[in-house]
FITI-957679 format. One record per residue (C-alpha): residue number from 0; x negated, y, z negated. Coordinates in steps of 0.2 Angstrom, whole numbers. Layout:
BEGIN
REC  resi     c1     c2     c3
REC   NUM      X      Y      Z
...
This chain:
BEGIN
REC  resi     c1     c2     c3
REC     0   -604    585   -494
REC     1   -608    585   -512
REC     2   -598    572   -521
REC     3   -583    579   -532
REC     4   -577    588   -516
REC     5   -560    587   -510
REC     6   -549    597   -498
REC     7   -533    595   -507
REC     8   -527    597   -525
REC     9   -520    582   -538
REC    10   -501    583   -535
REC    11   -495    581   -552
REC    12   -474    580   -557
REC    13   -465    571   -573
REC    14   -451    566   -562
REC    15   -456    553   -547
REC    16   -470    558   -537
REC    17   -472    547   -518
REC    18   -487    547   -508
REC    19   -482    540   -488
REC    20   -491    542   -472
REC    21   -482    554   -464
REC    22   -476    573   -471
REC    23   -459    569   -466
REC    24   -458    550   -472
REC    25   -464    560   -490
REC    26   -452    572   -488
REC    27   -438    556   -482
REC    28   -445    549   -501
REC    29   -439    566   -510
REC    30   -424    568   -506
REC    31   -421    550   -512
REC    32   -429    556   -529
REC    33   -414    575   -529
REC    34   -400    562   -528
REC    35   -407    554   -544
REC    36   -415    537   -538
REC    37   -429    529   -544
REC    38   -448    525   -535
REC    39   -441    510   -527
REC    40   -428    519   -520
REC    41   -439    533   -512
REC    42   -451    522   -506
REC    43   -439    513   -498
REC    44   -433    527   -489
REC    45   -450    533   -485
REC    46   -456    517   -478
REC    47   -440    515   -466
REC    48   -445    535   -457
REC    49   -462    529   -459
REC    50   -456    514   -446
REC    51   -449    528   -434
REC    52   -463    541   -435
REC    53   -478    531   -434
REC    54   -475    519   -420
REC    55   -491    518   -414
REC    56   -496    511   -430
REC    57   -480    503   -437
REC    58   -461    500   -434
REC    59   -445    487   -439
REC    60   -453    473   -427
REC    61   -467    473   -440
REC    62   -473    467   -458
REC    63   -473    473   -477
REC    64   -480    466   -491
REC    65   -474    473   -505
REC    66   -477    477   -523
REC    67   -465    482   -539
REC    68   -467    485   -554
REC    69   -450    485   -563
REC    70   -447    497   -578
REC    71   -431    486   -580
REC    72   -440    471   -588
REC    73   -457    476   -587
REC    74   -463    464   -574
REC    75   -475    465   -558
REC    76   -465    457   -541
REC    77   -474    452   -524
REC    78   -463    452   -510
REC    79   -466    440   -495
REC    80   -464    452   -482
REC    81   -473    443   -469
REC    82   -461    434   -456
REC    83   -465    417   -448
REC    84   -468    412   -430
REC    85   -454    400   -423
REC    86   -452    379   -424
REC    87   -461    378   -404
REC    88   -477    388   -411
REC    89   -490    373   -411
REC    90   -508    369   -408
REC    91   -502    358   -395
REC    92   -493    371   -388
REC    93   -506    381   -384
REC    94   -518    369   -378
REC    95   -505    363   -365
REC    96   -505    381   -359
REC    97   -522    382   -359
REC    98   -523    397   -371
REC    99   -539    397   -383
REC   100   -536    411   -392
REC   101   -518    418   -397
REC   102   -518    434   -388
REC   103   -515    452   -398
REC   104   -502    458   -386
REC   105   -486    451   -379
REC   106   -474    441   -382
REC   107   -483    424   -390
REC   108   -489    433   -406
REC   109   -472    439   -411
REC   110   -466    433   -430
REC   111   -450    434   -436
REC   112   -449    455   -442
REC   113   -449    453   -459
REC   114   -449    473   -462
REC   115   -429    477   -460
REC   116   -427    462   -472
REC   117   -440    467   -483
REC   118   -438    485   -486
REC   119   -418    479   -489
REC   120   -421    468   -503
REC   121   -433    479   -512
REC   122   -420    492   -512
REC   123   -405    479   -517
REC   124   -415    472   -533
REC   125   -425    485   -538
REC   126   -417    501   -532
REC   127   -400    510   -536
REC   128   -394    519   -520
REC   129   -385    512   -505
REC   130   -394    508   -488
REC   131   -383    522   -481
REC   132   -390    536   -492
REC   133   -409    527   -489
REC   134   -405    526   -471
REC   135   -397    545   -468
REC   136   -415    556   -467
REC   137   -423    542   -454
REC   138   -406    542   -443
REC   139   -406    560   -444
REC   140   -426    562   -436
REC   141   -422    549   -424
REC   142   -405    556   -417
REC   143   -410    576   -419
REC   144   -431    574   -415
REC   145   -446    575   -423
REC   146   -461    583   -418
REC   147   -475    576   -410
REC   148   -491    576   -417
REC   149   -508    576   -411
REC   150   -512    558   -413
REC   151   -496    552   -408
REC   152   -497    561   -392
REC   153   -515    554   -391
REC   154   -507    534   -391
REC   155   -496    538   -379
REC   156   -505    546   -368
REC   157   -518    531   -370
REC   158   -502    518   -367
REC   159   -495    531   -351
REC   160   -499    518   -339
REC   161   -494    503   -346
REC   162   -477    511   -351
REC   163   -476    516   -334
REC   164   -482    500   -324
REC   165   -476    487   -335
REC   166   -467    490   -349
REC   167   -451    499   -340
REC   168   -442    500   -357
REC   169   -453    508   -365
REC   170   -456    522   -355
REC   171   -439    525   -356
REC   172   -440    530   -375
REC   173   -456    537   -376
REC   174   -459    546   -360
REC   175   -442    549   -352
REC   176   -444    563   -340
REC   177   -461    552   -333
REC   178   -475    562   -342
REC   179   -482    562   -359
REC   180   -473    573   -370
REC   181   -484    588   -377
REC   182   -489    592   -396
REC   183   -473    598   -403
REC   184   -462    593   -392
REC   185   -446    583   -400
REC   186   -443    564   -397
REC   187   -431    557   -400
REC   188   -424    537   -400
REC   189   -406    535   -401
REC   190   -406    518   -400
REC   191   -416    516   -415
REC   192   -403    527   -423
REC   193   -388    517   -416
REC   194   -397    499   -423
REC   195   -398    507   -438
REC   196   -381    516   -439
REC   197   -374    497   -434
REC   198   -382    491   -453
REC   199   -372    506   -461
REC   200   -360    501   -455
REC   201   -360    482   -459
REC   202   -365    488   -479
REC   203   -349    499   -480
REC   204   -337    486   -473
REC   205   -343    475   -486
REC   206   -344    489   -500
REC   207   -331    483   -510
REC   208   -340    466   -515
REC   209   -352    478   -522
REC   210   -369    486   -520
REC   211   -379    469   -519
REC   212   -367    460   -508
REC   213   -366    475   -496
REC   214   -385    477   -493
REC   215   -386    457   -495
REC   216   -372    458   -479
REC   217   -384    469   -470
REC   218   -398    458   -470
REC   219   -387    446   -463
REC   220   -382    455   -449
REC   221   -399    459   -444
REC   222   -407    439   -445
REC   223   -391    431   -440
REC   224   -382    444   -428
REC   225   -382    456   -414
REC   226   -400    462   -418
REC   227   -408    445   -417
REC   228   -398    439   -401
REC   229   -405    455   -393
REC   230   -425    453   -399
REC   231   -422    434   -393
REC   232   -413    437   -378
REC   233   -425    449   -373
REC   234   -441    438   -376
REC   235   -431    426   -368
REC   236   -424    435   -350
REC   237   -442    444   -347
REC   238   -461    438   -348
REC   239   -473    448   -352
REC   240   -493    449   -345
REC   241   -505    448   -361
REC   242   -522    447   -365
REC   243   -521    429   -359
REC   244   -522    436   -340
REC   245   -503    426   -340
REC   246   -487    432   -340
REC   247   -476    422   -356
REC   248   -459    422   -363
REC   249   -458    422   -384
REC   250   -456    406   -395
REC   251   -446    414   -406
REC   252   -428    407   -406
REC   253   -411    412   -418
REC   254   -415    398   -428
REC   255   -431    404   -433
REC   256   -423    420   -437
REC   257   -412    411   -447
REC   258   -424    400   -457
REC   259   -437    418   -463
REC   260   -428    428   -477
REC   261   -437    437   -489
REC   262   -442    432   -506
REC   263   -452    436   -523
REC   264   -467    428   -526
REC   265   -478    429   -542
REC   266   -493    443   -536
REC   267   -511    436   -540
REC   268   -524    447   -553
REC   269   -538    450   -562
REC   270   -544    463   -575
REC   271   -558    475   -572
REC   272   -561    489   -586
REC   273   -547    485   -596
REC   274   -534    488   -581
REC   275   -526    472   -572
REC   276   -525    476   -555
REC   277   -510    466   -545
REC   278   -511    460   -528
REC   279   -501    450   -516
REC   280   -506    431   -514
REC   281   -518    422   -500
REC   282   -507    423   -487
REC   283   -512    441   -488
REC   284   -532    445   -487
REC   285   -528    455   -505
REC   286   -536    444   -515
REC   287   -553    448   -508
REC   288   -550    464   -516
REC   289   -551    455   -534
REC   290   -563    444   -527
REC   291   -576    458   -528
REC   292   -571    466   -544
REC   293   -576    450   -550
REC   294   -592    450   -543
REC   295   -595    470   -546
REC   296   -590    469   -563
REC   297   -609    460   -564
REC   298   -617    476   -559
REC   299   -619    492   -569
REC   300   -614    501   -556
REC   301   -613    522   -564
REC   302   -633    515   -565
REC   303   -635    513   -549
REC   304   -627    531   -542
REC   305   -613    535   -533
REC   306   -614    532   -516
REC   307   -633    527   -519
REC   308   -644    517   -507
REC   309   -641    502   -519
REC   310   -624    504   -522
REC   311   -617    504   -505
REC   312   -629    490   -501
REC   313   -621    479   -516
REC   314   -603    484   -513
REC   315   -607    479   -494
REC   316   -615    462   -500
REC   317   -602    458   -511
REC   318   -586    461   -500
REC   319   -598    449   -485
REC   320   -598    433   -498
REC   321   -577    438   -503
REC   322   -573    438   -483
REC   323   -584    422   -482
REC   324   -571    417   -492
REC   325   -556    423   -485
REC   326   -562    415   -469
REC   327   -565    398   -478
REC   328   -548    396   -488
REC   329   -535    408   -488
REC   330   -518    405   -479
REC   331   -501    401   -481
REC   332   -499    393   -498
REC   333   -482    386   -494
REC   334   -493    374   -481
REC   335   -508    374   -489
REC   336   -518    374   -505
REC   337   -529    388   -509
REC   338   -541    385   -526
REC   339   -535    404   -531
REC   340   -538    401   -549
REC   341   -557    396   -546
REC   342   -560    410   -532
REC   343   -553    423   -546
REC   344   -564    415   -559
REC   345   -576    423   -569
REC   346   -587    405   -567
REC   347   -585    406   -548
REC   348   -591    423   -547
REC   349   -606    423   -559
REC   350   -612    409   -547
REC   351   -608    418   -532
REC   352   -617    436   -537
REC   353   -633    428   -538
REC   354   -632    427   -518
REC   355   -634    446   -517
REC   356   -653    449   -512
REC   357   -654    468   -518
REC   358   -667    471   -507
REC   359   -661    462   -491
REC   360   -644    463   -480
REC   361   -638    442   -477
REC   362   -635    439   -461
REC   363   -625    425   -464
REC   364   -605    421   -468
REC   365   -609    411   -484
REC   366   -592    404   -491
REC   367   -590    396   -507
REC   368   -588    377   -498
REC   369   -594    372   -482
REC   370   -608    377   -469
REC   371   -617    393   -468
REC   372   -617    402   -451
REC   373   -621    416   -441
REC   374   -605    426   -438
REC   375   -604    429   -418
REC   376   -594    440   -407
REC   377   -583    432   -393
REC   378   -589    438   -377
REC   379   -576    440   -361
REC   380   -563    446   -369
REC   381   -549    456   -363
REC   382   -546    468   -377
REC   383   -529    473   -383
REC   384   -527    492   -386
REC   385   -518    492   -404
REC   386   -511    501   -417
REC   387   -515    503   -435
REC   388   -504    502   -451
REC   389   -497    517   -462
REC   390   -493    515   -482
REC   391   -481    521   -493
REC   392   -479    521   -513
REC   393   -470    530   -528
REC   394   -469    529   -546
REC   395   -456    536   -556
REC   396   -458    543   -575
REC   397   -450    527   -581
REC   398   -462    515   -574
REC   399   -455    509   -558
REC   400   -469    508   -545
REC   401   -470    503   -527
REC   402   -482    499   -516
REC   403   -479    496   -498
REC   404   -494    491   -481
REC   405   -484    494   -466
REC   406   -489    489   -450
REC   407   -484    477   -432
REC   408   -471    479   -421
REC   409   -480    496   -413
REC   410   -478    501   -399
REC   411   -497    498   -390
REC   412   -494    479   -390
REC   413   -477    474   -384
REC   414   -462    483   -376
REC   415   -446    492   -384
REC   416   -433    480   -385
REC   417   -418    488   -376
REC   418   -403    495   -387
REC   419   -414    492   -402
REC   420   -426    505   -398
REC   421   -440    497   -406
REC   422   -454    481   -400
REC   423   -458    464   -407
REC   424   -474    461   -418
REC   425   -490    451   -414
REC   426   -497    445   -433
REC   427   -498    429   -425
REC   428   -514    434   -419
REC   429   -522    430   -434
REC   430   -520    412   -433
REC   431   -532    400   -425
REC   432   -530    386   -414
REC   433   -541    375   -424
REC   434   -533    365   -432
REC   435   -546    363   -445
REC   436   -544    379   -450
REC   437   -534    382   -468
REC   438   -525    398   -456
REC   439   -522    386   -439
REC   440   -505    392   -432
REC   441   -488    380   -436
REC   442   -468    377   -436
REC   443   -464    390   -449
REC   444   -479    397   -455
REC   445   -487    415   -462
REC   446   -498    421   -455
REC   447   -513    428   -464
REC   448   -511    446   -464
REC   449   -525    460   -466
REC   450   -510    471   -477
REC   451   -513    474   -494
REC   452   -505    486   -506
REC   453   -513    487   -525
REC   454   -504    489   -541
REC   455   -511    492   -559
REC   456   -506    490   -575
REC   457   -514    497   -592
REC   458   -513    488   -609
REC   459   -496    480   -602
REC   460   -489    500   -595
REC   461   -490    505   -577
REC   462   -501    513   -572
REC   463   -506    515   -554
REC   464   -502    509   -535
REC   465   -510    514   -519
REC   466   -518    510   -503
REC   467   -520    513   -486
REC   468   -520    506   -466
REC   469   -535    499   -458
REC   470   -534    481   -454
REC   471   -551    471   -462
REC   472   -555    488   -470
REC   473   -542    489   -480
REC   474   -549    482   -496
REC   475   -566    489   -496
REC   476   -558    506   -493
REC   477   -545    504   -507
REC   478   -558    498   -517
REC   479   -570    511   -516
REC   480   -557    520   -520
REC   481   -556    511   -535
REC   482   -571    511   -541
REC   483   -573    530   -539
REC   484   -559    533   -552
REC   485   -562    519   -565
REC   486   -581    519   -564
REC   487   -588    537   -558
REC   488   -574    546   -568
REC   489   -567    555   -553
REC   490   -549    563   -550
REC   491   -537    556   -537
REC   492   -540    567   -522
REC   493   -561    567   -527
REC   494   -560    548   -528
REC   495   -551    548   -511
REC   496   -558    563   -500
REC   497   -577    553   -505
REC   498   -586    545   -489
REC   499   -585    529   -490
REC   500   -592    513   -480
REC   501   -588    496   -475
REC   502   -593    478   -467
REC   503   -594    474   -451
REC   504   -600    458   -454
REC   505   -585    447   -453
REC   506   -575    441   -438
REC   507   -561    453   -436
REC   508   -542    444   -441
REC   509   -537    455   -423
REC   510   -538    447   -404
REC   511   -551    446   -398
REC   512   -561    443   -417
REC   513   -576    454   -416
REC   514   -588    453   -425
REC   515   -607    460   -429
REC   516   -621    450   -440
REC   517   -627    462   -454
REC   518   -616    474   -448
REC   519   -607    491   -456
REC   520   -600    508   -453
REC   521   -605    525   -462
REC   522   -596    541   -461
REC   523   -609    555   -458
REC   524   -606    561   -475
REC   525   -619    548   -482
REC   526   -633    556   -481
REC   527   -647    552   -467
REC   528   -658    546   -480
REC   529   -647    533   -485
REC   530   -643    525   -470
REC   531   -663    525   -464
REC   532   -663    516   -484
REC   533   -649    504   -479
REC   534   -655    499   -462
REC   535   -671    495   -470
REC   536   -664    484   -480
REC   537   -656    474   -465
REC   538   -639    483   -461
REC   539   -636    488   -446
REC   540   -629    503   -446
REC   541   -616    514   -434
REC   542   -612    530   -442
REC   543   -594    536   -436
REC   544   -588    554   -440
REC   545   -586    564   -457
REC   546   -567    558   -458
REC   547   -563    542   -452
REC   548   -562    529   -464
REC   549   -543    525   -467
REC   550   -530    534   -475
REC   551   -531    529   -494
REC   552   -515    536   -503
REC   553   -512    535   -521
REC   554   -499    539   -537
REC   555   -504    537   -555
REC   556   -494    537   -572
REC   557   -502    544   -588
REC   558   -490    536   -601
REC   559   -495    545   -614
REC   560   -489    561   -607
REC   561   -477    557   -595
REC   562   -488    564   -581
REC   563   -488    559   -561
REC   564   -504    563   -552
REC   565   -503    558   -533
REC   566   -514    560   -520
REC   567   -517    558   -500
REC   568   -533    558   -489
REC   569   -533    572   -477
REC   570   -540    557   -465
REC   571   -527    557   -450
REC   572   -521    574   -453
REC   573   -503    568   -457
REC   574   -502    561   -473
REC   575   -494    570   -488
REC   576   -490    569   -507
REC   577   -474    576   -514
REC   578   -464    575   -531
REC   579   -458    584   -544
């Protein structure tokens, strides 16, 4: 299709518009905005019914880094919302168990889930309702039902045998008359509602120490009390089999529980076109993001064309040298020292852009220090069926914006927890054993994590957030994205409904780490001609269908006017922009 086309209109309000991957999330979000909150507080409550409605891809075992801008005092927050694996989570651990690669499933790649906390403490220092009024719309879908959808009938019918054979207690929430529920049928978890309806209960008992104290309480209960003796306890009574071929318990202890609690951290950026885009730090792949507007913003891209031969091929190039890098040097900063400051540099970047062969696809990972090498897959591995991630993010017409990549804890990997009504997470797959490596796994430590919201700002105003799910695609989606609003002049939903490509090239951050030399995907809307141009110049190319790439979501502020534009990609079939 032509470009310029798109399936759905700009959502435009002058009150507070969110855009969240789920219709009923949105509308979750809304009714946060009718009783007078702010972005942060509709988000919020968008991202806790996205946890319920998108287990596949998501849920409160899970992960999410977060992004704020405050209206209060003008400032750009990142939130840690990355938990950590446990003190017994060593290298030598694993080479004792003769484990070489930490498996994708299971009980060995749980962190401590930093979502609950997270979501909380966004809402207790930047919002302005109570966790009972965030909390009623998602207790509500999980005690009265939601309706099935197509792709969530899809996972379970793919997880059916699993559920059944193995995973007893998680057949009992998601299949509980022993068959895969139909497309519109109602499911329903009460014992996600119970969990949840416990943490009300906790913030109103301590209401009277005020707002802070009571949400403050309920974090509390969740890290130090009943919910964390049950996920321990759990992982504790009853090994699992992973992609390891073994059955193991989990590493994770209530000490561990007790040492991760959420935290603000200062967001890394860059400028590109007179707007400062914000990201979340290393421990994140975020900034690969600024790592190729940086290289980009050599190029004359409108030059080139949209969606040209040559511009796909230098977008492709330039993300391969900024996940060379991610490869090479990005982890947990608390551990270990990542040279952000020269990886963001304008220096570092002019020498890295003359790399790119315009006429030839590298077939190498080429990070900024140490050897070149040939990226290869990893043969013999047992793959992991997986989930994906969902997003959420709302601006408000003071300024407050919100950007939030949720993902882990989904129901593919590990089993429901009984009573809680949800399953642990496995981001400790992204660690390596090597203990070269800057992201080797240890006591205490983040792991690298593929989510990545994006915030800008414009002459010092908000101005924009958005992203999407997709694991290692994340920030070349996003960014194409990007760069069809600020550099090809497009609209929201034209910017987003455009094909789009991305790089295969890189080992995957998931179990078991594919990866493919040179190699990229296409939807079919790039036409024929093109791909026979890029695979001429080296890439190898797999062309997926018209619709596939992510899930990009977005909300914009025109300050001048006081107008909110949002959009959602019609990709999924589920996701929706509302507002007013």
């Amino acid at each position: 299709m032509p470009d310029g086309f798109t399936t759905r209109p700009v959502y435009m309000g002058t009150h507070g518009v969110l855009a969240s991957g789920h219709y009923l999330a949105a509308r979750a979000g809304q009714r946060m905005f009718d009783k007078g909150g702010n972005a942060i507080d509709a988000t919020v409550a968008s991202g806790f019914a996205l946890n319920l409605l998108e287990p596949q891809n998501n849920g409160l075992g899970g992960e999410v880094p977060i992004l704020i801008h405050s209206a209060k005092d003008g400032k750009v927050y990142s939130i840690s919302g990355q938990g950590i694996v446990g003190k017994a989570a060593t290298v030598d651990w694993f080479v004792k168990n003769k484990i070489d690669l930490i498996p994708g499933d299971g009980f060995l790649s749980a962190t401590v889930p930093a979502m609950f906390g997270s979501w909380a403490f966004a809402l207790m220092r930047f919002g302005t309702l109570t966790l009972r009024e965030i909390l009623e719309p998602v207790i509500n879908y999980a005690e009265s039902g939601f309706p099935v959808y197509p792709s969530l009938r899809r996972a379970l019918a793919g997880l059916a045998k699993r559920f059944h054979d193995e995973w007893p207690s998680s057949a009992a929430v998601y299949m509980p008359d022993n068959k895969v529920p139909a497309v519109g049928d109602l499911h329903k978890n009460p014992d996600w509602a119970a969990t949840l309806k416990r943490v009300v209960e906790v913030e109103t008992r301590e209401s009277r120490r005020g707002r802070e104290a009571a949400i403050q309480a309920a974090i509390d209960y969740w890290y130090h009390g009943e919910v964390a003796d049950k996920m321990v306890a759990f992982m504790e009574k009853a090994p699992i089999r992973d992609a390891s071929g073994s059955e193991h318990k989990g590493l994770l202890t209530k000490d561990d529980f007790k040492a991760w609690k959420p935290k603000l951290e200062e967001p890394a950026s860059v400028d590109y076109h007179g707007l400062t885009v914000y990201k979340c730090g290393p421990w994140t792949q975020g900034p690969v993001f600024l790592q190729q507007l940086r290289l980009l913003e050599g190029f004359d891209l409108p030059k080139m064309g949209h969606n040209s031969a040559t511009y796909l091929h230098t977008i492709i190039e330039a993300a391969k040298l900024a996940f060379a890098d991610r490869e090479q040097f990005y982890g947990d900063p608390d551990f270990v020292k990542v040279p952000l400051d020269r990886l963001l540099s304008k220096e570092y970047a002019d020498e890295r852009r003359k790399l790119i062969d315009e006429k030839k696809a590298s077939m190498e990972m080429r990070p900024g220090q140490g050897p070149k090498h040939v990226p290869e897959d990893v043969p013999g591995r047992e793959h992991t069926f997986r989930g994906d991630t969902t997003h959420t993010c709302g601006v408000d017409v003071k300024g407050n914006m919100m950007a939030a990549t949720c993902s882990g804890g989904w129901i593919p990997s590990s089993p429901v927890v009984p009573g809680l009504g949800f399953p642990m997470g496995t981001r400790a797959q992204m660690f390596f054993l090597d203990p070269h490596r800057v992201n080797v796994i240890g006591p205490l430590k983040r792991p690298r994590t593929t989510l990545t919201p994006s915030l800008v700002m414009k002459d010092g105003k908000p101005f924009m957030v958005f992203g999407t799910p997709g694991g290692d695609q994340q920030d070349q989606w996003t960014l194409q994205f990007f760069l069809n609003y600020v550099d090809f002049g497009m609209n929201i939903q034209e910017a987003i409904d455009a094909p789009s490509v991305d790089s295969v090239h890189f080992p995957s951050s998931f179990y078991p780490r594919e990866a493919k030399a040179g190699g990229m995907a296409a939807e079919s809307r790039i036409p024929e001609a093109t791909i026979k141009e890029l695979e001429a110049r080296g890439h190898k190319v797999r062309v997926t269908g018209p619709w596939t790439n992510g899930k990009v979501m977005a909300v914009q502020l025109e300050k001048r006017t006081g107008v909110l534009s949002g959009g959602v990609s019609p990709r999924g079939q589920i996701g929706y922009v509302t507002g007013d």
